[in-house]
N, C-alpha and C positions, 0 to 999 in steps of 0.2 A: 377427125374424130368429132364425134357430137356432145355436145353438154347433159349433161342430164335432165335439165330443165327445156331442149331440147328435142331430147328425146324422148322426153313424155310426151311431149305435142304432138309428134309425130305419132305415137302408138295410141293415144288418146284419139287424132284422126281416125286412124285405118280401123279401130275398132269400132268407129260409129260412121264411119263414109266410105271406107276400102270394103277390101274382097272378104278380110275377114272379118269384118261387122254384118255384113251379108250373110256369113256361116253363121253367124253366133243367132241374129236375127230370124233365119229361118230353118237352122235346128237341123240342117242335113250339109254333108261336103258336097264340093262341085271342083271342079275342073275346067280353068283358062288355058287355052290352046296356045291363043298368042294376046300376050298382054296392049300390043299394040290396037289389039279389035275389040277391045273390051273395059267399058268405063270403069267396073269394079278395082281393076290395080289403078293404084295410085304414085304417082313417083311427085320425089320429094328431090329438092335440088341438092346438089356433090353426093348425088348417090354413089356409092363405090362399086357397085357393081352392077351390071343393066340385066335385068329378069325380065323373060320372055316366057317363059310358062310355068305354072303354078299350078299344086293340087291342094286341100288342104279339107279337112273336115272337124266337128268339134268336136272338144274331150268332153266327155263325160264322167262321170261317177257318182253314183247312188241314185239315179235321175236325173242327175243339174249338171248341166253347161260348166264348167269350171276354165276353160279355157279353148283354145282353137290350134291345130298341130298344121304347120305348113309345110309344106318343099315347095324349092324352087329350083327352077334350071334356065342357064342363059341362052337356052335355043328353044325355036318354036317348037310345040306337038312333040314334046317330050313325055307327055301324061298322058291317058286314055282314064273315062269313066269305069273301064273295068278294072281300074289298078285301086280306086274308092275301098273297096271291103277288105285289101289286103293294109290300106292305112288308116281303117276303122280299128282294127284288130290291134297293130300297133300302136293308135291312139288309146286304145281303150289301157294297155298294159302302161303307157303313157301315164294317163291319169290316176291309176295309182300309187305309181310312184310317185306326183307330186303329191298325192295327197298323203302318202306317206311320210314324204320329207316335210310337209306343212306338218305334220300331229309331232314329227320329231323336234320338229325347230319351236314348237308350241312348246312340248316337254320339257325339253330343255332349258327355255327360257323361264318354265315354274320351277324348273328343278335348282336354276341359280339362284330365282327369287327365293324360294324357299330355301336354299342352304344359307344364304347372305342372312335370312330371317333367326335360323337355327343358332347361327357362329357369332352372332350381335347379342342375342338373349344372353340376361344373367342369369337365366336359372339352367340347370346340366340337363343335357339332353343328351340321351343314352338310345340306339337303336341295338338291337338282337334280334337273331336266327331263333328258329327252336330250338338250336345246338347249344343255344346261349353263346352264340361269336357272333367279333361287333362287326356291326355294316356303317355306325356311322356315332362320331361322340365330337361335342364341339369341344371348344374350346374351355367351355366352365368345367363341362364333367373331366376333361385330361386334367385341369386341375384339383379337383376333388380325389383325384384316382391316384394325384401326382407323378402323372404319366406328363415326359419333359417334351414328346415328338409324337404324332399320330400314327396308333399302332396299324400294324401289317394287315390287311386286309384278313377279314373272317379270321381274328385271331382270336381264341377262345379267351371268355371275358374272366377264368380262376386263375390266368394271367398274368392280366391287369392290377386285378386287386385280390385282399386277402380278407378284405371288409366281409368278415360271416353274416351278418345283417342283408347288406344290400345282396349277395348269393341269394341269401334264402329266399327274399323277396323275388327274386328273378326265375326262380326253379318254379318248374310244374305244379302244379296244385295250388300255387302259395295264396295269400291275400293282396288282394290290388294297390294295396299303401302301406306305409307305414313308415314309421320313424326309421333313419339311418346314423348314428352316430358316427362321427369320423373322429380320426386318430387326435386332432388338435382340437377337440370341443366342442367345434361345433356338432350339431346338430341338423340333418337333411329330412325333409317329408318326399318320401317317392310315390310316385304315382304310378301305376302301371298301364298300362291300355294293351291287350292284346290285338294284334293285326293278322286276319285268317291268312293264314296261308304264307306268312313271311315272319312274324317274329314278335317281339314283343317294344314299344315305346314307353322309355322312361324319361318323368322328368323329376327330377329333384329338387326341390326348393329351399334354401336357406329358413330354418323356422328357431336359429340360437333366440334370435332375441323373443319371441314371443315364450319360449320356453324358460327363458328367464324373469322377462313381467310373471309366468304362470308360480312361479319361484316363490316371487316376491309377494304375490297374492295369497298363496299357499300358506307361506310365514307370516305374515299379515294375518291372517286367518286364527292360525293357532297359537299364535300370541294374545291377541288379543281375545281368545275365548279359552284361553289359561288364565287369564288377567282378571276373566268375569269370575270366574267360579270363586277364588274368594270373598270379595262383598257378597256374590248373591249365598255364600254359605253362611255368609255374619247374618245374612236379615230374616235367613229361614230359621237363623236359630232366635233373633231378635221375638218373632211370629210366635215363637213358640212360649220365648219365656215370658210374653204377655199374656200366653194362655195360665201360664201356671201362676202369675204374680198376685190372683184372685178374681172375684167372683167381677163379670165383664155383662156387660147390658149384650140384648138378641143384635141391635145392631150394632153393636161392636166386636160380636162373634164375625157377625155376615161382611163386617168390612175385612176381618181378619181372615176370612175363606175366600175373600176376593183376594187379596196380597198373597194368601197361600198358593191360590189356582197360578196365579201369573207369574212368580216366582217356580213354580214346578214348571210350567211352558216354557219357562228361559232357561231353567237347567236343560229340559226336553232339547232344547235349542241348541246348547253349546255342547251336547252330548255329538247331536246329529252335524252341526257344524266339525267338530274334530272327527267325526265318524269318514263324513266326506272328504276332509282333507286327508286322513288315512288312508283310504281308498285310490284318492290319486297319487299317493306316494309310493304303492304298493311294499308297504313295510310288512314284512314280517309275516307274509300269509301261508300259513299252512297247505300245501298241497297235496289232496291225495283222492284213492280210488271209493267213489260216494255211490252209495244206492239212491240216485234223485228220489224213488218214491217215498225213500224213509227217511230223508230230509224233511217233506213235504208233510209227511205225517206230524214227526215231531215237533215243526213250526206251529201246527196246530194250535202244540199245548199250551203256548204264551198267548195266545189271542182269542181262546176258550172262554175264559173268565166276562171277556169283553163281551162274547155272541151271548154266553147266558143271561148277563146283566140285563140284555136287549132283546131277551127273549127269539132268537136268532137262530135257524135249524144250518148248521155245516154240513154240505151234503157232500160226500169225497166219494169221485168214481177212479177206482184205480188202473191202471197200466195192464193190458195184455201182458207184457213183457216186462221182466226186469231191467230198470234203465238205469244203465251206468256211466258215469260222468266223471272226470276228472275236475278237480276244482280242490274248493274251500267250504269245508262243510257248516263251517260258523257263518262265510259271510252270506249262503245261498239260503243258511236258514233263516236269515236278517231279512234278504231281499224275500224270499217266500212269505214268511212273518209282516213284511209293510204292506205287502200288495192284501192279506190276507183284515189285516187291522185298517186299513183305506178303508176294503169291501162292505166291514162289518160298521164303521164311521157313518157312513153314507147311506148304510140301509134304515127302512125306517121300522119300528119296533115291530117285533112279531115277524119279520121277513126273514129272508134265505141267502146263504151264499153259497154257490155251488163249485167245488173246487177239482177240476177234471184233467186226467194225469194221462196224457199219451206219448207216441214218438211218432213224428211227422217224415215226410217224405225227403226233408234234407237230412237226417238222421242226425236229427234232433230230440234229448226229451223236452215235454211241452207239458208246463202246468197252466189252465186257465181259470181265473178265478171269476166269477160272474156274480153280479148284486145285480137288487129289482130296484136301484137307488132313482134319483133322479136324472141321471144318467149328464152328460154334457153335450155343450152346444159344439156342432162342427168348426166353429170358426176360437174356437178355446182349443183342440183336440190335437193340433200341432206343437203346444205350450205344456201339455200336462206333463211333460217331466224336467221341465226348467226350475234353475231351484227358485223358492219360497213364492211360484205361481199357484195362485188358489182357483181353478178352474168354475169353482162356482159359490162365487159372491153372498147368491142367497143364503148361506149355507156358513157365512162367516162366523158363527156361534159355536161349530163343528170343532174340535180339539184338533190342532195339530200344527209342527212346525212348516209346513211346504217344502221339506227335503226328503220327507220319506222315500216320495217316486224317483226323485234325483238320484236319491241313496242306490235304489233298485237300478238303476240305465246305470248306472257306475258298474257296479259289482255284475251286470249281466256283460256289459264290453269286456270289462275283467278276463271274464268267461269265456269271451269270442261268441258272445250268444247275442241273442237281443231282445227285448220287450216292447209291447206297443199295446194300443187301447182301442178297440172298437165300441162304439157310443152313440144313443140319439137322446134329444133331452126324452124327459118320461119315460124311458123304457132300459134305463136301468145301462149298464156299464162291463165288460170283459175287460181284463188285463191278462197279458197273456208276456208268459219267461218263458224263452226257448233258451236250451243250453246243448253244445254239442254233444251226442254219443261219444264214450271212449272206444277209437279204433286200436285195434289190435294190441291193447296195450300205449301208445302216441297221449298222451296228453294234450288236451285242447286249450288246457290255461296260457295266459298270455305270460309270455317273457316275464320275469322278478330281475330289475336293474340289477346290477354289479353294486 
């Protein structure tokens, strides 16, 4: 028997001095009669068996040389040149099969890397069919599922678990993410990714703790803007009974309309601050069947007052169609209402806001609001609905807290809708609320926690 280290030597030779480095070399087979009259074989010492004719030609496949197919026979003129095409044709079926067992042994060795990669993650990894039966769950998600053994191949995933959440998320039509509550508290964020023609990949992430800092921020939050409102209630009345206690100089009025303004901005403030922390709590929202265009209309009337002041023309083009939405009719009128009182903020006196009511091609209704303001810079335009960002600086004189647009991206995710801002500086600003169509009756509002 030969070593391996050996027997590399030896096939390392013949492929670059024997008969078959000769094939490989000049790209066509040939035929040795008797190896004894022919320098191309090569013998190597304790050969085991004595070879006297040989035929051999190379594999092929796709174009490229991939290897060389031999016979041998231990007696002379055992081969003719006409036997070549009959072990062409053999080689050629040759070469696919190994290049088929190279892409399988390839496979395979991704398919281990990759399942070793899968079954080590902490986060659950969940594979499905279209049928929704699993093809593949490691080790996190059987725990999440509290499944104690790996279920049965293609075993339908309503199964597994009873989790109404993570179903729905996995059904047809649903949304690509979203929060998974499990039976002991915590809390999973699933991700979806559809895969054409095989199923759906899930991964779910542990998100209790962030959900609990959001907790703790949340009540931080409404605490502490419970806490304001009484001093700043003592100092508005303080404001006031200085006004009454007698006759006060011009600049002791104007300091006292500066303490007044600033004292109404921080009421403004912790109105909107508990506004947003409502919103993420989803306390208490009234659900029901809304004519978006007559939401839209009625927001109107609170931010009229503000366009006449500023001499300001409302130009409202309304809807082909009546648009029907499921939702919350107070908070869509709030969000309709800030996007509307922004517009009118930023324009400058004697201008226009143009407020225009359609339904888009996701069946969506779509209200977009347009001012001739100064409009914002592209490198601000990623930022304008973060809370208390003020997109333009010049303009810090402008009344307002920085949560209004925040307020609006709250109560449009709400919705299952969305808002965004198209903008160039000088030429003025759109904001645009898309909120779903009611189908068939189905409500588009998002889930109200237990």
């Amino acid at each position: 028997d030969l070593s391996s280290e050996r027997a590399a030597t030896i096939v390392g030779t013949i492929l670059t001095e024997g008969f078959a480095g000769w094939v490989l070399k000049n790209g066509r087979g040939d035929v040795i009669h008797d190896t004894r009259n022919d320098e191309r074989w090569l013998v190597y010492d304790n050969q085991p068996y004595d070879v006297r004719s040989v035929i051999s030609t190379p594999l092929r496949r796709r174009q490229r040389v991939i290897g060389v197919l031999t016979l041998v026979q231990d007696e002379p003129n055992q081969f003719k040149e006409a036997d070549l095409p009959l072990l062409e044709a053999i080689a050629g079926q040759a070469a696919i099969a190994l290049e088929n067992a190279q892409l399988f042994r390839q496979t395979e060795q991704e398919r281990i890397k990759l399942s070793a990669i899968i079954n080590s993650t902490q986060d659950a990894v969940l594979v499905t069919n279209a049928k929704n039966e699993t093809l593949l769950i490691n080790p996190a998600a059987r725990e999440i599922l509290g499944l104690k053994r790996e279920p049965t191949p293609l075993q339908p995933l309503t199964e597994l678990t009873d989790n109404l959440e993570l179903l729905r998320i996995l059904s047809p039509n649903s949304p690509s993410s979203g929060e998974v509550p499990l039976p002991d508290g915590r809390t999973m964020w699933a991700n979806v990714v559809e895969i054409p023609e095989m199923g759906r990949v899930t991964v779910l992430q542990d998100i209790s703790a962030f959900k609990a800092l959001d907790k703790l921020k949340r009540d931080f939050v409404t605490a502490f803007t419970h806490d304001l409102r009484t001093p700043l209630a003592t100092l508005k009345g303080y404001i006031e009974l200085m006004r009454m206690d007698g006759p006060i100089s011009v600049r002791q009025e104007e300091d006292l309309d500066g303490m007044s303004r600033a004292a109404n901005l921080m009421k403004s403030l912790i109105e909107d601050l508990l506004e947003l922390s409502r919103l993420e709590r989803l306390e208490e929202l009234k659900v029901e069947e809304i004519d978006f265009e007559a939401i839209v209309l009625s927001s109107l009337s609170t931010v009229r007052p503000l366009a006449v002041s500023k001499e300001i023309d409302l130009i409202v083009a309304g809807a082909d169609d009546t648009l029907l939405v499921q939702g919350s009719s107070v908070l869509l009128s709030r969000a309709v209402s800030n996007l509307v009182d922004n517009a009118i903020k930023y324009t400058p006196a004697g201008g226009r806001v143009n407020i225009n009511l359609t339904k888009n091609g996701q069946e969506q209704a779509v209200v977009s609001i347009t001012d001739n303001g100064p409009g914002i810079s592209a490198k601000d335009l990623p930022r304008v609905f973060e809370k208390f960002f003020r997109a333009r600086p010049e303009l810090d004189d402008t009344p307002g807290t920085g949560l209004g647009l925040a307020i609006v991206k709250t109560i449009a995710e709400q919705h299952r809708g969305q808002v965004w801002v198209e903008s160039q500086p000088n030429k003025g600003s759109t904001f645009t609320l898309a909120i779903p169509l009611e189908q068939n009756g189905t409500p588009a509002f998002a889930d109200e926690p237990a």
